[in-house]
C-alpha positions in Angstrom: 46.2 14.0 -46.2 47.9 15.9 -49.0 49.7 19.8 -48.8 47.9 22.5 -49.6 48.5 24.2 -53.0 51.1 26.6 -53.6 50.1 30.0 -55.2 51.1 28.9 -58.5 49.3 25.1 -58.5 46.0 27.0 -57.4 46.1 29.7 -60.3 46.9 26.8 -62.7 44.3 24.8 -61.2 41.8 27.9 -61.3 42.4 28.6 -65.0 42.1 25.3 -65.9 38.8 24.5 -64.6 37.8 28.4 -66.3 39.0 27.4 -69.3 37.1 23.9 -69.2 33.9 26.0 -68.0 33.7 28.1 -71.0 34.8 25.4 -73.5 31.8 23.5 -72.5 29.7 26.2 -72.2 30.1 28.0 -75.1 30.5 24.5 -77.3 27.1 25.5 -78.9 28.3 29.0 -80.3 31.4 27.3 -81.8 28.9 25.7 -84.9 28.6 27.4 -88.1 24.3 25.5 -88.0 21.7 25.5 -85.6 22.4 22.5 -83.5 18.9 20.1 -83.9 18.2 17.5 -80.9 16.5 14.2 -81.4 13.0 14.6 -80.5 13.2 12.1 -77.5 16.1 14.8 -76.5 13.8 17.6 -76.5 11.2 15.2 -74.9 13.4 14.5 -72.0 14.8 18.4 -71.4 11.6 19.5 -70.8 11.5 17.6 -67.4 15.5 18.2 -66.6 14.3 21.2 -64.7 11.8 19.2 -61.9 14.6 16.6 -61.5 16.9 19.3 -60.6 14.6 20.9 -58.5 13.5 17.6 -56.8 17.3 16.6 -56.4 18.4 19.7 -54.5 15.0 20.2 -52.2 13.9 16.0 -51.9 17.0 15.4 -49.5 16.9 18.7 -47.7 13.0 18.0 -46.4 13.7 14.1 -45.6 17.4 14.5 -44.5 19.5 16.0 -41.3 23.6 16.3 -41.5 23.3 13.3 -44.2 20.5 10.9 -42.4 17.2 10.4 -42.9 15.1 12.0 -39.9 14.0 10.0 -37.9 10.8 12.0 -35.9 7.3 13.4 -37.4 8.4 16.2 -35.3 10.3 18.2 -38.0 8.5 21.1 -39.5 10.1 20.9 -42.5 7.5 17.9 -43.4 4.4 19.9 -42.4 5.7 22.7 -44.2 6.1 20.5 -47.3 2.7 19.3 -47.1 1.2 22.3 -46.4 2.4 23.8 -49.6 1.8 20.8 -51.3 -1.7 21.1 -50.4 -2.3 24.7 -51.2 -0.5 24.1 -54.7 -3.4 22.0 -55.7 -5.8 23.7 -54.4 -5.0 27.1 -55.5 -1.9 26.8 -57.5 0.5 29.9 -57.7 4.2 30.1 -56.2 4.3 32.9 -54.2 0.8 31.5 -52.3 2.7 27.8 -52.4 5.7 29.6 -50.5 4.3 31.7 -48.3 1.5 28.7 -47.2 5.1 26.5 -46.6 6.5 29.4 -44.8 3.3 30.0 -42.2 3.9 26.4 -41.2 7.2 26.4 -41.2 8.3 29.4 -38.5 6.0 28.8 -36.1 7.0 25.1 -35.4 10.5 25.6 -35.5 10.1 29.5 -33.0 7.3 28.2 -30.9 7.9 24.2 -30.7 11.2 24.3 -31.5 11.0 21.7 -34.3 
């Protein structure tokens, strides 16, 4: 186990990691040109933001404290495929979120799921 940072290491540690931040973020307004991507680039960006989407809520339906659950009887997995469901069959977010969310609260208030 290591000692906490002084006051000085954590500023120096802080403005480094800002100072990385923008660097890489604000890489594309140090070009004089428009930066062009490959056209398998731009293929691929275009699904970048379901794979994020999938990697932060996938493990939080089928997970608990870092396990896989192991019970039907978790209302986050009706929830999912009541959503899932409505999605096709009517499409729209907020009906996708509010048909997750009827599910949802009553099995974990009522059952205690």
């Amino acid at each position: 186990m290591s000692a906490p940072l002084s006051g000085l290491e954590a500023f120096i540690t802080i403005a480094g990691l800002t100072g990385i931040t923008v660097l890489t973020r604000a890489f594309f307004l140090f070009s004089d040109r428009e930066l062009v991507l490959p056209d398998w680039v731009q293929r691929g960006l275009r699904y970048a933001p379901l794979a994020a989407l999938a990697a932060v809520v996938v493990p939080e339906v089928v997970m608990t404290q870092g396990q896989l659950i192991g019970t039907w009887q978790d209302a986050r997995l009706y929830a999912v495929l009541a959503s899932t469901l409505y999605y096709f069959w009517r499409g729209g977010i907020l009906g996708t979120i509010v048909s997750g969310m009827v599910v949802l609260v009553p099995l974990k208030l009522i059952l205690g799921w």
